[in-house]
GULUM-210156 format. One record per atom (N, C-alpha, C): x, y, z; residue in three letters. Coordinates in nm, 4 decimals, m for minus. Atoms other than C-alpha are relative to their C-alpha. Layout:
! residues N
        u        v        w  aa
        X        Y        Z ala
...
This chain:
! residues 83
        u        v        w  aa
   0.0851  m0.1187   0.0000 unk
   0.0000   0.0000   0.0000 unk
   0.0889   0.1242   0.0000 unk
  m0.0731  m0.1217   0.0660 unk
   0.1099   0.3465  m0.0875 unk
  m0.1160   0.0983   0.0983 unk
   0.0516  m0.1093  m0.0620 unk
   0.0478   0.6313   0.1367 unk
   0.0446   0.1702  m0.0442 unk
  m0.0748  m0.1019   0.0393 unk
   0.0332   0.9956   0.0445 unk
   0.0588   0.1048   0.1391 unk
  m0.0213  m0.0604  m0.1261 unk
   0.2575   1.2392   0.2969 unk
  m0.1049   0.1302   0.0098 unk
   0.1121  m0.0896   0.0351 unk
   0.0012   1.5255   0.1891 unk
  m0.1386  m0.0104   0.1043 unk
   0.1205   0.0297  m0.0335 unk
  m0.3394   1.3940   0.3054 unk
   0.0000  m0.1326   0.0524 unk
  m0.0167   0.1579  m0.0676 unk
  m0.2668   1.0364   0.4361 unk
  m0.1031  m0.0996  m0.0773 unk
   0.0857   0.0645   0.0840 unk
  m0.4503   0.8742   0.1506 unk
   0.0606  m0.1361   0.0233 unk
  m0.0666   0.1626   0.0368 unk
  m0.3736   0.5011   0.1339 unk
  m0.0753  m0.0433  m0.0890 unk
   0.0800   0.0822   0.0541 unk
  m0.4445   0.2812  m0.1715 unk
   0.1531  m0.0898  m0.0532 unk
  m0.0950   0.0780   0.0529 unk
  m0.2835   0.0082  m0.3762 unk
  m0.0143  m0.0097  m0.1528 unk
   0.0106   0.0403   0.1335 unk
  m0.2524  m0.1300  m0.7203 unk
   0.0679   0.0949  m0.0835 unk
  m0.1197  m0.0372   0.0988 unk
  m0.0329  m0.0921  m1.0463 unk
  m0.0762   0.1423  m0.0490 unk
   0.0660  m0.0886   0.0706 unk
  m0.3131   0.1436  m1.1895 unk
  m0.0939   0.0837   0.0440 unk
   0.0829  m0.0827  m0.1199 unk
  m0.4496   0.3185  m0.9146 unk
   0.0756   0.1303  m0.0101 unk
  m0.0711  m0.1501   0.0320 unk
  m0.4048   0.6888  m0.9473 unk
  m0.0260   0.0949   0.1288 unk
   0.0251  m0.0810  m0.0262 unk
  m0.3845   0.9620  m0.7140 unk
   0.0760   0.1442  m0.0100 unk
  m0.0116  m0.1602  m0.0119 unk
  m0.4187   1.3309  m0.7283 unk
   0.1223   0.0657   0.1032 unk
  m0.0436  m0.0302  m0.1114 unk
  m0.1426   1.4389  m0.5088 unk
   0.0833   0.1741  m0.0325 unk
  m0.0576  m0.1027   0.0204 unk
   0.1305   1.7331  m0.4850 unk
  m0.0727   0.1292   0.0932 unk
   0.0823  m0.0826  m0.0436 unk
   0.0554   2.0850  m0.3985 unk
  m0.0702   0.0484  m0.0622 unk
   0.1316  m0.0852   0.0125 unk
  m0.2027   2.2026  m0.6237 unk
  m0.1124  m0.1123  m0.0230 unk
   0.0899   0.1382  m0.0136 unk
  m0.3863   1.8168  m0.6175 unk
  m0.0812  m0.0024   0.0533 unk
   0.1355   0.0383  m0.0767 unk
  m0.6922   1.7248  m0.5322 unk
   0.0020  m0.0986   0.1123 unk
  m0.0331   0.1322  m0.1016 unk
  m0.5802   1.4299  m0.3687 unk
  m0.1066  m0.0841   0.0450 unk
   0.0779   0.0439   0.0058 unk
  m0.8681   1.2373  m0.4767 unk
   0.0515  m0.1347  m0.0335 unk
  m0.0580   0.1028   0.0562 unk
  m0.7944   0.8584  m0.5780 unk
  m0.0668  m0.0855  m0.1095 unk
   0.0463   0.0224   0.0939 unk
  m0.8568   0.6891  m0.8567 unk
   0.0160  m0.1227  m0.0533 unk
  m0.0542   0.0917   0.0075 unk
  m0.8860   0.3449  m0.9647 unk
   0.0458  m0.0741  m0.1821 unk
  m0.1267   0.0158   0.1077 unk
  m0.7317   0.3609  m1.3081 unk
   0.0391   0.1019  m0.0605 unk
  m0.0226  m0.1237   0.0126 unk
  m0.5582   0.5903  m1.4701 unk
  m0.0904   0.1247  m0.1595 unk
   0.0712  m0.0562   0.0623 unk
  m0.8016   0.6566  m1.7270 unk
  m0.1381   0.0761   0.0498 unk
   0.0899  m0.1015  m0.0515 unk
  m1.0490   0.8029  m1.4659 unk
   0.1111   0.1191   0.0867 unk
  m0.1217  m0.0574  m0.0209 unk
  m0.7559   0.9547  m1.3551 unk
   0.0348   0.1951  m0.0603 unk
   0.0048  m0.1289   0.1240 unk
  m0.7280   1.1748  m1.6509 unk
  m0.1087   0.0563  m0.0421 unk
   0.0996  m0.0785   0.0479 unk
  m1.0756   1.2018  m1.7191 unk
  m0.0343   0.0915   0.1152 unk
   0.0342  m0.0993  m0.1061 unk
  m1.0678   1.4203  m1.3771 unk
   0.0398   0.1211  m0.0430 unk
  m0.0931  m0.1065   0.0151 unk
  m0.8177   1.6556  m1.5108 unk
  m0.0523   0.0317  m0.1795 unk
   0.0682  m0.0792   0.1383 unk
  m0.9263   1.9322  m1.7734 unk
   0.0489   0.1319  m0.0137 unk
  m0.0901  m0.1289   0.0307 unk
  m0.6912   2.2156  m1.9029 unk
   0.1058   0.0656   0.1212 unk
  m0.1142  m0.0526  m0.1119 unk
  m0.4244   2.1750  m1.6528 unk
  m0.0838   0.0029   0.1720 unk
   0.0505   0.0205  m0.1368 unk
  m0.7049   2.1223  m1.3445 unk
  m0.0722  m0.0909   0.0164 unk
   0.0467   0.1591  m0.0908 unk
  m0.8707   1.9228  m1.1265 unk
  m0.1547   0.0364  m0.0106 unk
   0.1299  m0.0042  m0.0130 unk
  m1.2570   1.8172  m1.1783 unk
  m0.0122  m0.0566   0.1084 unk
   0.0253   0.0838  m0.1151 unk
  m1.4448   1.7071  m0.8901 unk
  m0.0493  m0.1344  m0.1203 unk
   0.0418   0.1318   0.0584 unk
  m1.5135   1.3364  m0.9580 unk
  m0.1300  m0.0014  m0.0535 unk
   0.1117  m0.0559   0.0376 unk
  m1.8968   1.4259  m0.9747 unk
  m0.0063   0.0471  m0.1136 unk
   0.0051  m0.0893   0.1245 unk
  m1.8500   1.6408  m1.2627 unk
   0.0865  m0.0843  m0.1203 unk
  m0.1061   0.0816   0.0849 unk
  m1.5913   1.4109  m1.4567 unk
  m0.0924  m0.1473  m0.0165 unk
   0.1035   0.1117   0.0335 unk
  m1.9013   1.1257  m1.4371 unk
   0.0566  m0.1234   0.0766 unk
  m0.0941   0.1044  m0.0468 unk
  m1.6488   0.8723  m1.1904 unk
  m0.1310   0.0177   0.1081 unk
   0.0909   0.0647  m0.1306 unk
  m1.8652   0.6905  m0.9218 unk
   0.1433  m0.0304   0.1036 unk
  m0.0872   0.0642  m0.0260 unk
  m1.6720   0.5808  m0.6139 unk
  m0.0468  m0.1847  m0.0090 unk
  m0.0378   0.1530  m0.0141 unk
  m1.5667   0.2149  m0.6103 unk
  m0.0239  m0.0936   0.0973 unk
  m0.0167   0.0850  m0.1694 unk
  m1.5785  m0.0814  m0.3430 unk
   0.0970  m0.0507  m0.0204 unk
  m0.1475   0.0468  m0.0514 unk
  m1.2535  m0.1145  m0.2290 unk
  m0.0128   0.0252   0.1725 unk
  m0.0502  m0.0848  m0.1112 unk
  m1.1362  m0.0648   0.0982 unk
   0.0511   0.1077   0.0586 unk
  m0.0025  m0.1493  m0.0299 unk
  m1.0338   0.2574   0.0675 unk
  m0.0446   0.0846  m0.1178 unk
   0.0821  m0.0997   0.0977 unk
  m1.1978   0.5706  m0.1162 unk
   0.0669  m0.0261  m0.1632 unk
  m0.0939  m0.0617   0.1465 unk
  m1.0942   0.5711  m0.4891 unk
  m0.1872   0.0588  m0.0586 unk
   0.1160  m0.0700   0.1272 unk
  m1.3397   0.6908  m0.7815 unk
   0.0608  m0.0398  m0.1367 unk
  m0.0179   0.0849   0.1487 unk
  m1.3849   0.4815  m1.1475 unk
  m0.1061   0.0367  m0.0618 unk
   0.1352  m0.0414   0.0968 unk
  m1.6103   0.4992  m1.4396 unk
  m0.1366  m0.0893   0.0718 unk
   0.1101   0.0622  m0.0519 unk
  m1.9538   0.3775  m1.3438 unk
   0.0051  m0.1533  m0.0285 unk
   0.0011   0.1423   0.1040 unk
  m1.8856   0.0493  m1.5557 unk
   0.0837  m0.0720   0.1200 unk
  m0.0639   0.0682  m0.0896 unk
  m1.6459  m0.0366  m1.2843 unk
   0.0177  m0.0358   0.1357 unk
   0.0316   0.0190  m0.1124 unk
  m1.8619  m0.0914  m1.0048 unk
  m0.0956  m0.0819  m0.0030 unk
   0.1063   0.0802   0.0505 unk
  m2.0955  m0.3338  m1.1803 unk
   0.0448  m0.1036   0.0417 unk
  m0.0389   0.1883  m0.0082 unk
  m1.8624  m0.6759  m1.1794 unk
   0.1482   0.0517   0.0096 unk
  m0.1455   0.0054  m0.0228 unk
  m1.5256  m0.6584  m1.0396 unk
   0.0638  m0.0911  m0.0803 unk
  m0.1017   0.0563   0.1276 unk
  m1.2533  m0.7735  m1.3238 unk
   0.0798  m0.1336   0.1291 unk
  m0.0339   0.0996  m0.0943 unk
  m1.1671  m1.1150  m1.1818 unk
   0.0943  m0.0806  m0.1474 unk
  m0.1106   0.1076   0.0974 unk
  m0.8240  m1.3007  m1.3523 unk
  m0.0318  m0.1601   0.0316 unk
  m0.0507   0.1918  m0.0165 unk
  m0.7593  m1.6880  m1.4262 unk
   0.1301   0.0307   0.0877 unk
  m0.1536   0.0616   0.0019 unk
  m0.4832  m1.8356  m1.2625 unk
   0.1063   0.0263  m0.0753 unk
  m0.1341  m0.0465   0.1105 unk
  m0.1806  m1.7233  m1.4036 unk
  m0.0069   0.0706  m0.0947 unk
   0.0375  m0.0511   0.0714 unk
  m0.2966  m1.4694  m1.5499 unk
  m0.0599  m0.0137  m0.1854 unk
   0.0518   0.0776   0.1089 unk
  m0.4382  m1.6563  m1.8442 unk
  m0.1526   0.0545  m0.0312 unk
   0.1320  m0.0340   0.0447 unk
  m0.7811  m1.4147  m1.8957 unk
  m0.0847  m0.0072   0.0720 unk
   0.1435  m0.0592  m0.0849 unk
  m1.0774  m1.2928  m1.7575 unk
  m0.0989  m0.1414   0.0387 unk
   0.0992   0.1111  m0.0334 unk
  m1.3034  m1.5365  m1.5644 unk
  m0.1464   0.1161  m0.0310 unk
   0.0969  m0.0509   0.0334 unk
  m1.6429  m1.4990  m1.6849 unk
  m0.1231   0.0437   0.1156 unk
């Protein structure tokens, strides 16, 4: 897990994004394509406005709505999506 010194955010994962720094929102994000769809001419949208739902994780993030329907579940050895 990855903590920010900023706001004491904690999350994990390769593609988990957060907002940090000093002019950051320091919102989190669970890939980096909601990530980016937060950010609009050099600033920060609220998640609300950028169309990101939050997620169920254990800690706060915010994803596209699509990614709160069916959590992406791997095969074994990474060998493809279980259905």
């Amino acid at each position: 897990m990855t903590t920010c010194p900023t706001c004491e955010a904690v999350w994990g994962g390769m593609n988990t994004g957060h907002c940090g720094g000093r002019d950051g929102c320091h919102h989190t994000f669970a890939s980096l394509s909601a990530f980016d769809l937060h950010r609009h001419g050099g600033h920060c949208r609220t998640p609300q406005d950028a169309g990101l739902v939050l997620t169920d994780r254990a800690y706060v993030r915010f994803g596209h709505p699509a990614d709160t329907e069916r959590p992406t579940q791997w095969a074994p050895g990474g060998q493809g999506i279980l259905a």
